[in-house]
C-alpha positions, 0 to 999 in steps of 0.5 A: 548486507545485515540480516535486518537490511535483507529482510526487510528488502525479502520483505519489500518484494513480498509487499509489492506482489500481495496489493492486490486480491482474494477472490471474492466480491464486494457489497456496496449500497447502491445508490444515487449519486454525483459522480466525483471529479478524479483530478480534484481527488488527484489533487486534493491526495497530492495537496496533504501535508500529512496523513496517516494509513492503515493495511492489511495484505494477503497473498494465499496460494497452493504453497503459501498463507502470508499476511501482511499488516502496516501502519504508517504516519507521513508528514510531508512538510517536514519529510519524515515517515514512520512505518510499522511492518508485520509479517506472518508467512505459514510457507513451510512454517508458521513464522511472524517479524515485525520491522519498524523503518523511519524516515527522517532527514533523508536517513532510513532507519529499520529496526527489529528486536530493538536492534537499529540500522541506518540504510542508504537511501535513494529517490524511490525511498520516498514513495514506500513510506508516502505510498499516495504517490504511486496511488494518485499516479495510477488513479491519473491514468484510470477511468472511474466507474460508479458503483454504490456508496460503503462506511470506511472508518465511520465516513460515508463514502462512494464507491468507484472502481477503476480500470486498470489496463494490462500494461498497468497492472503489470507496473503496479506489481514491479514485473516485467514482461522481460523478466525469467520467469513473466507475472501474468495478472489474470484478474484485477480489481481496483476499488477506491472510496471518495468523500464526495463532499470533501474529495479526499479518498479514504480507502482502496481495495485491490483484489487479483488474480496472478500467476507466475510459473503457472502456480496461481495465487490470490492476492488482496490489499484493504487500505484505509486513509485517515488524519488528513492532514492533521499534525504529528510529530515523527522521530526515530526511537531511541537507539537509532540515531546512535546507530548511524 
């Protein structure tokens, strides 16, 4: 396995154990309000030809400081993602890696250092770079509570938090209960911010609480949703097709 492959793979792990929280509260406006229909939202999120995000990511611990930003474009018609990674991790050292990963007709390109790979894919591939697959499948099985109304990039949106059960929240971080040494989600927060004239979502803030070998850890997400379906056009650089 190349070292690009392997870090990106160390990378992926880290991804999916930091979208969650930090300890803290959030400050919404209270207002009145109509509440949202979460099917239409479920549906409006499943029905975009396109879209892009923005993330940021930490996961603080005794041992650790890491942060992790994306930014990523999705064009669901033609199947082709883009997603731009940066690390910056203080675990023993301060140390930072950028990772570009394109997908592009079924193909996988990563990228660091103007150096290219082309890696095998499979049928989960997809669901990293268009993450509002899993999203709409966790807000499926939620209930949505209203909380008040916030700003996200200069939309006025509401504010809903979703419960998340156990079983949930354990799927949502890629752990099992099998596993040798168990995750326990102690906390968990799951907000989300709907345009309540066009239904579409906008952002999600996921805020817990985890421990695995007893060393606790918080963790956060802050994603914001943009360009809902507006055109782009996505290509791997220069460089990396030659690599195939």
């Amino acid at each position: 396995m190349s070292q690009t492959r392997a870090r990106s793979l160390l990378l992926g792990a880290a991804i999916v154990m930091i979208v969650a929280l930090l300890a803290g509260s959030y400050f919404f406006v209270i207002a009145d309000g109509d509440d949202v229909d979460s099917e239409n939202v479920n549906e409006n999120m499943d029905g975009l030809d396109a879209y892009a995000y923005e993330s940021t990511q930490t996961l603080q611990s005794e041992g650790a400081n890491d942060t992790v930003t994306l930014s990523g474009e999705v064009d669901r018609t033609a199947n082709k993602a883009v997603i731009r990674e940066t690390t910056e991790t203080t675990l023993g050292i301060a140390d930072n890696e950028t990772v570009e990963r394109y997908f592009v007709d079924g193909t996988e390109y990563i990228g660091g250092n103007a150096e290219w790979e082309t890696v095998t894919t499979d049928e989960r591939t997809w669901h990293e770079f268009d993450p509002l697959l899993d999203i709409t499948e966790t807000l499926a099985e939620t209930e949505l509570e209203r909380e008040g109304t916030a700003t996200v990039n200069g939309i006025e949106t509401d504010a809903f938090e979703a419960t998340i059960n156990e079983s949930t929240a354990a799927e949502f971080f890629g752990f099992e209960e099998s596993g040798h040494i168990p995750l326990e989600v102690e906390e968990i927060q799951y907000v989300v911010f709907i345009d309540p004239e066009t239904e579409y979502l906008h952002g999600i803030d996921i805020r817990a609480m985890i421990s695995q070998g007893g060393e606790p850890a918080l963790v956060t997400t802050e994603t914001t949703i943009s360009d809902h379906d507006e055109a782009v056009s996505i290509e791997p650089p220069d460089g990396a097709e030659s690599s195939e």
